[in-house]
C-alpha positions as a Markdown table, in Angstrom:
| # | Residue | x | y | z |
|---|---|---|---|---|
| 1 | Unk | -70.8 | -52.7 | 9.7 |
| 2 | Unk | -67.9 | -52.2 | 7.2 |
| 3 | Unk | -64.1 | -53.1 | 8.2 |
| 4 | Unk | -62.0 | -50.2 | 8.7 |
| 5 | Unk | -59.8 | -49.4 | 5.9 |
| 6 | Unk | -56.3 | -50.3 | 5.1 |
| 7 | Unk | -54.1 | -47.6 | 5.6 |
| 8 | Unk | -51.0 | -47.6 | 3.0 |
| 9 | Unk | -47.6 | -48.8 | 3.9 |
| 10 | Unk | -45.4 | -46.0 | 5.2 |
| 11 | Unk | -42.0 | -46.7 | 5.1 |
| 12 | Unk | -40.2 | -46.3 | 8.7 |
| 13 | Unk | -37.6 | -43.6 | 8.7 |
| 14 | Unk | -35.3 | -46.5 | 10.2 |
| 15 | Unk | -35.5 | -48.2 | 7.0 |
| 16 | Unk | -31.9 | -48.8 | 5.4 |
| 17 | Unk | -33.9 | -49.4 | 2.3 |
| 18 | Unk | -35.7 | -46.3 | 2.0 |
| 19 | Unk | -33.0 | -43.9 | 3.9 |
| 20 | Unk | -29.7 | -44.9 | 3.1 |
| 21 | Unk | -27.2 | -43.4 | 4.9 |
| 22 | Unk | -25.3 | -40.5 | 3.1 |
| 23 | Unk | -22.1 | -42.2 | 2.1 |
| 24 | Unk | -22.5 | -45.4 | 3.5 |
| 25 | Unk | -25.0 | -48.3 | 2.9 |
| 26 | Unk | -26.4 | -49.8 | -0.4 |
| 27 | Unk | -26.4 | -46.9 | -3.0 |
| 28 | Unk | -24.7 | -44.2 | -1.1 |
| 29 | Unk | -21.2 | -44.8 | -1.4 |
| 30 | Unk | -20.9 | -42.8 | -4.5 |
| 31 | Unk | -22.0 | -39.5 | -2.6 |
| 32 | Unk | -18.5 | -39.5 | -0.4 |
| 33 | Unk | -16.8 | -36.3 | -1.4 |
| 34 | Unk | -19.6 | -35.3 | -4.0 |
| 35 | Unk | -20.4 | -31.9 | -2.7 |
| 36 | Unk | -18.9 | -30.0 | -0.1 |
| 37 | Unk | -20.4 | -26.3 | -0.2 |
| 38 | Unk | -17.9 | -23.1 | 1.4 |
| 39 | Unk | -19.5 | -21.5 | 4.4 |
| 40 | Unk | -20.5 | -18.1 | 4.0 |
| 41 | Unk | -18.0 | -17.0 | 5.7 |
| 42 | Unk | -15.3 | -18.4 | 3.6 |
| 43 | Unk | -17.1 | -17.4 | 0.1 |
| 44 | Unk | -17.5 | -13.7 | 1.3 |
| 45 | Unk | -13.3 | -13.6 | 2.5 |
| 46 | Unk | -11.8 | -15.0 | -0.6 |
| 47 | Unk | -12.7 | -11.7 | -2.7 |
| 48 | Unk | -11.4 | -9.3 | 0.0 |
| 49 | Unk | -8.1 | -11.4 | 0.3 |
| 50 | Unk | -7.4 | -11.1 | -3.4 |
| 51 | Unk | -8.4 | -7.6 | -3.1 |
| 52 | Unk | -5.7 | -6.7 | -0.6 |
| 53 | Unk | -3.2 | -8.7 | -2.5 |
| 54 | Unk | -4.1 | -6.0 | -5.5 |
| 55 | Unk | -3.9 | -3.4 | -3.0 |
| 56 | Unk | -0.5 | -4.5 | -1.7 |
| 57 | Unk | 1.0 | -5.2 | -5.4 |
| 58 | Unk | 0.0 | -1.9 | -6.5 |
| 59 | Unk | 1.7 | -0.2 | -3.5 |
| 60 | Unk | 4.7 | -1.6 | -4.1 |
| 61 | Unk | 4.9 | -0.9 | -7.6 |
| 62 | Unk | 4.6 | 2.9 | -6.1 |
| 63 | Unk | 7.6 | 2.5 | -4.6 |
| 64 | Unk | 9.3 | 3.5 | -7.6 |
| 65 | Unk | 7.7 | 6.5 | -8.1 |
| 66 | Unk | 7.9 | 7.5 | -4.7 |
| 67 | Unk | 12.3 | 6.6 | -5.0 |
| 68 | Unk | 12.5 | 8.5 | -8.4 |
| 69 | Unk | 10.0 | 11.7 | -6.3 |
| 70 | Unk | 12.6 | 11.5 | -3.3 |
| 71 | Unk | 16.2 | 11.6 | -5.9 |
| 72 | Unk | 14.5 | 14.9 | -7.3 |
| 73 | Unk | 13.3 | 16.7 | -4.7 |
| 74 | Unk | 16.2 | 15.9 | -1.8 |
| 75 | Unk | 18.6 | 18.5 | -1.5 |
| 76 | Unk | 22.5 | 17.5 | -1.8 |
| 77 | Unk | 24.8 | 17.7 | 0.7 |
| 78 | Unk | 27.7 | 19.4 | -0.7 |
| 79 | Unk | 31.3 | 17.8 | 0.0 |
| 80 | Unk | 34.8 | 18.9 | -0.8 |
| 81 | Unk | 38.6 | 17.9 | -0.3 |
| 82 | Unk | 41.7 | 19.0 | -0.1 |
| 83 | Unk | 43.6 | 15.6 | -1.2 |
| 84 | Unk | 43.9 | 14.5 | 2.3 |
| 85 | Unk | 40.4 | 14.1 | 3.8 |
| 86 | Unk | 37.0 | 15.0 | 2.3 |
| 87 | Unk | 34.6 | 18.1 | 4.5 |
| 88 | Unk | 31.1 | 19.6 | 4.4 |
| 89 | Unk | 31.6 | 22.6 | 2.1 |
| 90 | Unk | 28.9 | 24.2 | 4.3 |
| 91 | Unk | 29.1 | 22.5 | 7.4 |
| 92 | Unk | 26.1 | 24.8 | 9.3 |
| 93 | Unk | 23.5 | 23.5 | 6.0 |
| 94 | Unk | 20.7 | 21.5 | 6.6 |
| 95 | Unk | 20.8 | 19.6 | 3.2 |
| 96 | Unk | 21.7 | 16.4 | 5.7 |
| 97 | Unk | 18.2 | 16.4 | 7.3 |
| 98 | Unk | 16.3 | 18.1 | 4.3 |
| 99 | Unk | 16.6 | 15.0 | 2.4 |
| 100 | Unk | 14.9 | 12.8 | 5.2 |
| 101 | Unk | 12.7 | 15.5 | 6.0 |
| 102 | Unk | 11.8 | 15.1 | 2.3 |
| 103 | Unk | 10.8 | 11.5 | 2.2 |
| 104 | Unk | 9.5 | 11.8 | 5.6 |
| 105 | Unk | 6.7 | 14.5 | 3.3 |
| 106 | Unk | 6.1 | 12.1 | 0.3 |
| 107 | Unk | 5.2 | 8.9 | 2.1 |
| 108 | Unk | 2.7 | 11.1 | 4.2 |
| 109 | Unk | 1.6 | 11.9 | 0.6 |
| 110 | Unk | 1.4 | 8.8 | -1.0 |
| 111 | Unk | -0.3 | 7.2 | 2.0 |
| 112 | Unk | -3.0 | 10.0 | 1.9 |
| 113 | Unk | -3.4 | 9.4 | -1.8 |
| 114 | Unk | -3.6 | 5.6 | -2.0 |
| 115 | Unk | -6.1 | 5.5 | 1.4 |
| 116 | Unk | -8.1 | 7.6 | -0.5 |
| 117 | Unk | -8.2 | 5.8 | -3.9 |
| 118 | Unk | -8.7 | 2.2 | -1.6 |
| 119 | Unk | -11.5 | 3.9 | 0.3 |
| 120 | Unk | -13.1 | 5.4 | -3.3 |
| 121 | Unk | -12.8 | 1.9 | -4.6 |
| 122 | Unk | -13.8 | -0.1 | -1.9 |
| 123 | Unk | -15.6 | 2.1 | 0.8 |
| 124 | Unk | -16.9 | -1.0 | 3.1 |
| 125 | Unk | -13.6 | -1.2 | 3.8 |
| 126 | Unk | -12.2 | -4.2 | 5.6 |
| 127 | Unk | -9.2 | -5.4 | 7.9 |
| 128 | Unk | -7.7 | -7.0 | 5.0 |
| 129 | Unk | -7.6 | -3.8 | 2.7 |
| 130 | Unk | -6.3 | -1.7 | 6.5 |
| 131 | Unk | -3.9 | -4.7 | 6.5 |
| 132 | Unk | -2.7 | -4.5 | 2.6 |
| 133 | Unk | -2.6 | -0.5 | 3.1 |
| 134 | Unk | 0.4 | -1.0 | 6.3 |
| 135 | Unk | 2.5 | -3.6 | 4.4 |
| 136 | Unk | 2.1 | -2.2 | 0.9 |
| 137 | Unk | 3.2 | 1.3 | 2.5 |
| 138 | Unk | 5.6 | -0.4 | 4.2 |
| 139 | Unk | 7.4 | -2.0 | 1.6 |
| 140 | Unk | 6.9 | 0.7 | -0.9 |
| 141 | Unk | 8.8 | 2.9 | 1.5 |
| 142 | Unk | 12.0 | -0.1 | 1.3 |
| 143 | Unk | 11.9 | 0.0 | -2.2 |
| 144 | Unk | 11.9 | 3.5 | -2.7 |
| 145 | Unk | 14.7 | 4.2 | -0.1 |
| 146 | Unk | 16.8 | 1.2 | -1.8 |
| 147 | Unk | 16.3 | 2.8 | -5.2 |
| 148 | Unk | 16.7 | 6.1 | -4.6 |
| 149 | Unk | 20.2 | 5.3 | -2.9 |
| 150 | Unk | 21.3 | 3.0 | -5.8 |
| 151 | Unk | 20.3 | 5.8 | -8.4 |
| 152 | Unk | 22.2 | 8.3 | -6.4 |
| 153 | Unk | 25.4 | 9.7 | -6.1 |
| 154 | Unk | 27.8 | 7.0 | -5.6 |
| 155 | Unk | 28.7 | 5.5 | -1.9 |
| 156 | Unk | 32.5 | 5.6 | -2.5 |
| 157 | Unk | 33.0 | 9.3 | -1.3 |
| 158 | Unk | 36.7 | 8.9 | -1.2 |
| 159 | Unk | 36.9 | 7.5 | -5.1 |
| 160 | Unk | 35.1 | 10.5 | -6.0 |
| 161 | Unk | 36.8 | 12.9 | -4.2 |
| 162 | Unk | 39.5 | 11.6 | -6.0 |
| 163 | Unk | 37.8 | 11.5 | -9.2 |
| 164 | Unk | 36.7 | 15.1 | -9.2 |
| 165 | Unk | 40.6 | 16.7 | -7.9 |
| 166 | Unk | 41.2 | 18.7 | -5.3 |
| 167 | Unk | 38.7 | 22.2 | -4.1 |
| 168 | Unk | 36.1 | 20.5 | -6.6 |
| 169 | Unk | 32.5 | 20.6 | -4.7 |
| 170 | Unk | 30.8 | 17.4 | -5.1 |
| 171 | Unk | 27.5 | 15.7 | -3.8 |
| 172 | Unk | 27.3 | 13.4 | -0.9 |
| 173 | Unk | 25.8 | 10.1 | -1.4 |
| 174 | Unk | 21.8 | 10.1 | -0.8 |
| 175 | Unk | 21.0 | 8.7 | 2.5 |
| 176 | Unk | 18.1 | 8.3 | 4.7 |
| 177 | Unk | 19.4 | 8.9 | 8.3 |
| 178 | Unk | 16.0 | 8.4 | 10.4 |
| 179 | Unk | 14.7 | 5.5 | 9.2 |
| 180 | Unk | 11.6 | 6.0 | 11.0 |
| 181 | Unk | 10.9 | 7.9 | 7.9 |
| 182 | Unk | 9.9 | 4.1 | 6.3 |
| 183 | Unk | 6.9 | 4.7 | 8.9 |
| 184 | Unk | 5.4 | 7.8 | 7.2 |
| 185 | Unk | 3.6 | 6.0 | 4.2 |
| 186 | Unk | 1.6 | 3.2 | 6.7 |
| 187 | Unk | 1.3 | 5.1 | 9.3 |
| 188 | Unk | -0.5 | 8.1 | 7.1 |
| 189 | Unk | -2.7 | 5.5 | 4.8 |
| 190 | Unk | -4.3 | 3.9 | 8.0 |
| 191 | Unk | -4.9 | 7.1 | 9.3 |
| 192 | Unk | -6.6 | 9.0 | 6.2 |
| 193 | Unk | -8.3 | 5.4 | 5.7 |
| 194 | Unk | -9.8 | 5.7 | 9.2 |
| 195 | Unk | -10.9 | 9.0 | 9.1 |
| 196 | Unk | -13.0 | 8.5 | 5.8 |
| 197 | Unk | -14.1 | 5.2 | 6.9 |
| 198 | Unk | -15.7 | 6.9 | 10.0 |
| 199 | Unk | -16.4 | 10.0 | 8.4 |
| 200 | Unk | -18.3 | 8.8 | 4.9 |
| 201 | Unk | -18.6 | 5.0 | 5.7 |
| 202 | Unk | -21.5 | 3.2 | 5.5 |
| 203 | Unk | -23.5 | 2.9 | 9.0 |
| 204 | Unk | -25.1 | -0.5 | 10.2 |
| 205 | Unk | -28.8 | 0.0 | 11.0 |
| 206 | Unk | -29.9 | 0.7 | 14.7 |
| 207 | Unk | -31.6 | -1.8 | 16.4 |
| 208 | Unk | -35.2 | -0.8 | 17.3 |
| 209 | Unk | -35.5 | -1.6 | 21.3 |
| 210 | Unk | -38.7 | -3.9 | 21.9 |
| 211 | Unk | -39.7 | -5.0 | 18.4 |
| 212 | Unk | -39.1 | -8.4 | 17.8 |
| 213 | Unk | -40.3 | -10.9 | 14.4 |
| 214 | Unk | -43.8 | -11.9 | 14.8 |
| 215 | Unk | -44.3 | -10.0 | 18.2 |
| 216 | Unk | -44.2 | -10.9 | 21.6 |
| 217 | Unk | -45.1 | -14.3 | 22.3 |
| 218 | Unk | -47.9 | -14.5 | 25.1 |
| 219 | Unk | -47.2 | -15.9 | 28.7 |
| 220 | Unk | -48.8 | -19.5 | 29.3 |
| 221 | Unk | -51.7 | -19.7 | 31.5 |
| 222 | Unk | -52.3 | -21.7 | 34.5 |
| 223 | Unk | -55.2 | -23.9 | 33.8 |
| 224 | Unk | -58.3 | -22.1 | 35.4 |
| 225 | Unk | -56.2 | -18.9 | 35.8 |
| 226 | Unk | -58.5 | -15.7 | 34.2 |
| 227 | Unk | -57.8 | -14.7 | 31.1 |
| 228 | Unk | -55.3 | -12.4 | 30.7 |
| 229 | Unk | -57.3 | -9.1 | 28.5 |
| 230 | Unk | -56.4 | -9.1 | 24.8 |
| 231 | Unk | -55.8 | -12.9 | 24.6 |
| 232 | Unk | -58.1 | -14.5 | 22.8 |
| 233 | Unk | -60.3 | -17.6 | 24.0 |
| 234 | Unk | -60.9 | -21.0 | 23.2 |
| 235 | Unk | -65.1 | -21.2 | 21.9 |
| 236 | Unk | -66.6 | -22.9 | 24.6 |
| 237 | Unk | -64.0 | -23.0 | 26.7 |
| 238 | Unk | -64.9 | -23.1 | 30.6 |
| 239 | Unk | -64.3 | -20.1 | 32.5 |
| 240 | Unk | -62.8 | -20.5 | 36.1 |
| 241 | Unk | -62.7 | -23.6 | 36.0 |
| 242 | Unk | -66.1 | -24.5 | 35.9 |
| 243 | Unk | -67.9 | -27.2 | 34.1 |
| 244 | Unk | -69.4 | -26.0 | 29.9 |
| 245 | Unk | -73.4 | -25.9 | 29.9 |
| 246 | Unk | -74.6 | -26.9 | 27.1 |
| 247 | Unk | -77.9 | -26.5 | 25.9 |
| 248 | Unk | -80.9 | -26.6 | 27.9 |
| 249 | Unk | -83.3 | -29.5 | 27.2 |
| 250 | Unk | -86.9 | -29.6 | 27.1 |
């Protein structure tokens, strides 16, 4: 008879020598703070946060040509005075609402335009580029209502009257009356953005009903329950419960 053989040491997996613990124990001190990987999550939102920061920066920068569109294209309201106060020279015109009427028409526009150019550019899509869309609109509009007043006539209606004498027509200052016009750029982006998002956007893939990975998993079987057909069987296994015959001897 020979002795049985020796297996070789295996080290325990409660060995501080083997394992040591990650930042603590002999050796693993020096792996505190050593590598700390994003989550998914976070990797795939920083590049769509600095995209709508673009987005937003680039929609304000708009604003100016949207103020400069809006000094144009808005009709003047003509004034005029007689020295002692300072009238409508046609006081049944519509110049007063034409120019809000105006703006109102150029941030629909501009919103139209710049969902379109977002959605070209980035057609996934993505709250933060919907998000960047509404304030970038939004503040575009402020800057282009700000600018186009400062750039137009002047505000001080009585000094001009003055300036200009007596039964000399002169324009009104530019003014934007309904400021729900400031609405008109957001509101229209989100809305041309949504329609070509659910029109030409890319579509998730259906799930297919009753296919699963690797298949369905068989039910266990009670032990001298029948097979169930198209399971297979263990070789030599007893059927029923009953008791393997082997070979018959001689």
């Amino acid at each position: 008879m020979t002795a049985p053989l020796t297996p070789p040491h295996q080290p325990s997996p409660h060995d501080p020598w083997q394992n040591p613990p990650d930042g603590g124990g002999p050796g693993g001190s020096h792996l505190i703070g050593a590598h700390h990987p994003k989550a998914p999550e976070e990797r795939a939102l920083a590049p769509e946060l600095r995209q709508a920061a673009v987005v937003t920066l680039l929609l304000i920068v708009c604003g100016f040509a949207l103020g400069l569109l809006w000094l144009w294209l808005a009709p003047r309201v003509p004034l005029i005075s007689d020295s002692t106060a300072v009238f409508l020279n046609d006081s049944e015109g519509e110049e007063a609402i034409g120019a809000d009427g105006t703006f109102v028409l150029l941030g629909l526009a501009f919103g139209a335009v710049s969902a379109a150019l977002v959605f070209w550019f980035r057609r996934r899509g993505g709250i933060a580029l919907v998000v960047a869309l509404a304030v970038g609109g939004l503040l575009g509009s402020l800057l282009a209502w700000r600018l186009g007043v400062w750039l137009g006539p002047t505000q001080d209606v009585v000094a001009h009257a003055r300036a200009v004498g007596k039964g000399v027509v002169f324009d009104a200052p530019l003014e934007l009356r309904a400021k729900g016009a400031l609405l008109a750029w957001p509101l229209g982006a989100m809305a041309v953005h949504l329609g070509l998002t659910g029109l030409f956007g890319p579509r998730d893939p259906e799930p297919e009903w009753g296919v699963f990975p690797g298949g369905p998993a068989p039910w266990p079987q009670a032990p001298g329950a029948p097979a169930t057909p198209g399971t297979a069987e263990t070789p030599g296994a007893p059927e029923n419960g009953g008791t393997p015959q082997g070979p018959a001897q001689p």
